[in-house]
Phi, psi and omega in degrees: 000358193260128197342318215103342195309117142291086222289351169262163197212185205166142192172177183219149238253357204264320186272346205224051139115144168292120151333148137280141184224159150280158198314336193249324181124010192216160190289313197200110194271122173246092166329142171072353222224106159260121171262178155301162116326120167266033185287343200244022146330180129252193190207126338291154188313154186284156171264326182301142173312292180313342174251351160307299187313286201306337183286316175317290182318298178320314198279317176341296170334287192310305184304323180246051167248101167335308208276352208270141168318150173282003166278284211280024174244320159317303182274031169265288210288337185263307169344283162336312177295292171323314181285325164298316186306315202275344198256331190314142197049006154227120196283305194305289191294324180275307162310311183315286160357286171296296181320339177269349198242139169249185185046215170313263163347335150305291189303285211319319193302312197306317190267345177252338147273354160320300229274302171328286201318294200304328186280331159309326128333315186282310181307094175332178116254144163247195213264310186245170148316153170265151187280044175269161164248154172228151234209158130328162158249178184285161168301150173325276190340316201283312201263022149274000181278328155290320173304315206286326183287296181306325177298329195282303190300316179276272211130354180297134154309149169287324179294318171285354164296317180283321175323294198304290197320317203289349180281283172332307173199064199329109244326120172046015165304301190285100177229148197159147162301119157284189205286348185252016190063028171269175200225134158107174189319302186280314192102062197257182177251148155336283167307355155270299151310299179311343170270311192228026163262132160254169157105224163237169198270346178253011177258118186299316214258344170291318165273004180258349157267341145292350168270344166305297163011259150334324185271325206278310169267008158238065153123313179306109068253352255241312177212095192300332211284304168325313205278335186281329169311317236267331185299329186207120195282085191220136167270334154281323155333299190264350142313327191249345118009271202285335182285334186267335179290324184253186312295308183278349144307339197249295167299091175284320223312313216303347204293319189291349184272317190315275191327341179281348194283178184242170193261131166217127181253120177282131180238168182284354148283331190138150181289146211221138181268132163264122179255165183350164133073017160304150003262008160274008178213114212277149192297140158276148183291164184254332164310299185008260168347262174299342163093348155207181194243000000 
């Protein structure tokens, strides 16, 4: 099922685009309550380790912080992204790195270059653009409101419901066929949605309770790893599956840096970010961004 999407991204709040917000301008409100900021983000991510870290750290900050704006959950949260990009494929910068962060900002890291790395295996690069839209997605509330729905009826963790989607079509950005034809937000095959989908298949909360579905009869909530093998047969699938799962388990906060990334598609030239409103609004090279591909 899974799209081709390389879930990890990377981007910038100047280029790719409005945050979704709620009616008050923020995620989660505490009257009276000044958090960090990402205005003290940099730009382009540092290369010295000891000032990655602390930028890093700060944008943690920002994701778990209630009171922070969907501006400053965005650009936090693409911060994060930018920084998997700039460290990816190098382990000697990636200890360094880490050996300066602790907590929550430690883990994440720790757990989103796994993630890079593993998902990098999974990943084709191709040849051509894909015949895709890359589209909003519902504002956070609405669509943790559905994972959260589903869970209350199945018994599916809420975290693993997002993980996949976000693996998937980072929830839902991404609407287009994959390369094996499955179709929607979840990622079903024909013969898959006619068993255990109702509704339409590109509509988020009839598919994310049809991928419960689908987990609840193979194994889930009881042994997840199995019901995740059956969805998408990988062992890294499900390594990283379950790694985005535990993180937003330990962190519900992680969910909002997460919902921020952006689509970046490996092509055989170098990987290229699709922003809001592809294919009428043209790929950017990820050297750009990052300074390589």
């Amino acid at each position: 099922m899974l799209a081709g999407v390389l879930a990890m991204v990377a981007a910038v709040a100047a280029l790719f685009g409005v945050p979704h917000r709620t009616a008050s301008g923020r995620e989660a409100s505490a009257a009276g309550t000044t958090g960090p900021t990402a205005s003290a983000l940099p730009t382009p991510v540092p290369r010295e380790p000891a000032t990655l870290a602390a930028a890093f750290d700060h944008a943690q900050r920002v994701i778990d912080d209630p009171s922070s704006s969907s501006d400053d959950l965005q650009s936090a949260g693409q911060f994060e992204q930018l920084a998997i990009a700039e460290l990816a494929g190098s382990r000697g910068r990636q200890r360094t790195v880490l050996s300066h962060l602790t907590g929550a900002a430690a883990a994440t890291l720790r757990t989103d270059l796994a993630a890079a790395s593993a998902l990098g295996r999974l990943n084709t690069p191709r040849k051509t653009l894909p015949p895709w839209k890359i589209v909003a997605p519902p504002a956070p509330p609405a669509l943790l409101g559905y994972f959260k729905a589903a869970q209350a009826r199945y018994g599916v963790p809420w975290q693993d419901l997002a993980a996949i989607e976000l693996i998937e079509t980072d929830f839902g950005r991404v609407v287009g066929l994959s390369m094996a034809g499955a179709e929607g937000p979840m990622q079903f095959m024909p013969a898959t949605w006619a068993e255990y989908g109702t509704g339409n298949v590109h509509r988020q909360r009839d598919a994310i309770f049809a991928a419960a579905r689908f987990l609840i009869a193979n194994g889930a909530p009881r042994d997840m790893a199995g019901a995740i093998y059956h969805y998408n047969p990988s062992s890294d699938y499900v390594r990283v599956v379950r790694s985005y799962a535990a993180r937003m388990s330990a962190d519900p906060r992680a969910f909002y840096g997460y919902y921020y990334w952006q689509v970046i598609l490996a092509r055989v030239d170098g990987r290229v970010i699709l922003p809001l409103g592809f294919p009428k609004v043209r790929p950017v090279p990820l050297s750009r961004v990052i300074g390589r591909a």
